[in-house]
C-alpha positions in Angstrom: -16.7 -100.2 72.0 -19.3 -99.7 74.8 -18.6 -98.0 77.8 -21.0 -98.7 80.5 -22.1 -96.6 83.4 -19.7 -99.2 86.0 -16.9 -99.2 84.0 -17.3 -94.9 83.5 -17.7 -94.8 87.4 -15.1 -97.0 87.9 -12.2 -95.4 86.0 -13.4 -92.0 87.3 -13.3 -93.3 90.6 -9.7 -94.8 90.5 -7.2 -92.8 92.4 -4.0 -93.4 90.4 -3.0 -90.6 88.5 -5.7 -87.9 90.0 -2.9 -85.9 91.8 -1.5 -85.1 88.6 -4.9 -84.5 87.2 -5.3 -81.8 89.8 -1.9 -80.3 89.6 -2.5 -80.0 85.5 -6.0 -78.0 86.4 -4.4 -75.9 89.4 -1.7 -75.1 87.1 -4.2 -74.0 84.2 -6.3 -72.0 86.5 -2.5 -70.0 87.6 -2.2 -69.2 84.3 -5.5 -68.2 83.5 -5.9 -66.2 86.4 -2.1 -64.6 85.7 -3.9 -63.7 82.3 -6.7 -62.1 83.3 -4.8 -59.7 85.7 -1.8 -58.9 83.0 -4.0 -58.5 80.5 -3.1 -54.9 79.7 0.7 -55.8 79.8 0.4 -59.2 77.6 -1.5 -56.8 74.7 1.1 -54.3 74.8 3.7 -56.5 74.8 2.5 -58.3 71.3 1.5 -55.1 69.9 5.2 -54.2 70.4 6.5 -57.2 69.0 3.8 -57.2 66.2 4.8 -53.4 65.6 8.5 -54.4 65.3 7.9 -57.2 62.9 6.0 -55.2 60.3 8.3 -51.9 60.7 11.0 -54.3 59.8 9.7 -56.1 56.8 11.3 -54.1 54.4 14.8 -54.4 56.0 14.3 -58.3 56.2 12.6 -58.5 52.4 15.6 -56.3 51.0 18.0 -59.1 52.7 16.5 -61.9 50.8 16.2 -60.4 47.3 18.9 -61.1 45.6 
């Protein structure tokens, strides 16, 4: 299937759907942007959780053994 320069330029230039386009990318930039400047709070926060998964593993192993 060959896609020729026209038919790129034309589909590229069409205008239905491109609001949602931008709102998808100014939505992606939020969150990358919200992750850049809580970066210090998003790692502690999985370290925590990470921490409190592996301190329980022996409580949730000795559940499962029969």
């Amino acid at each position: 299937m060959k896609v020729t320069y026209g038919k790129t330029r034309r589909i590229l230039s069409q205008r239905e759907g491109s609001a949602e386009i931008i709102a998808v990318i100014v939505l992606v930039a939020i969150a990358i942007i919200l992750g850049i400047a809580f970066r210090g709070q998003i790692s502690e926060m999985l370290s925590n959780i990470w921490d409190a998964v592996r301190g329980r593993e022996r409580e949730l192993i000795a559940d499962l053994e029969l």
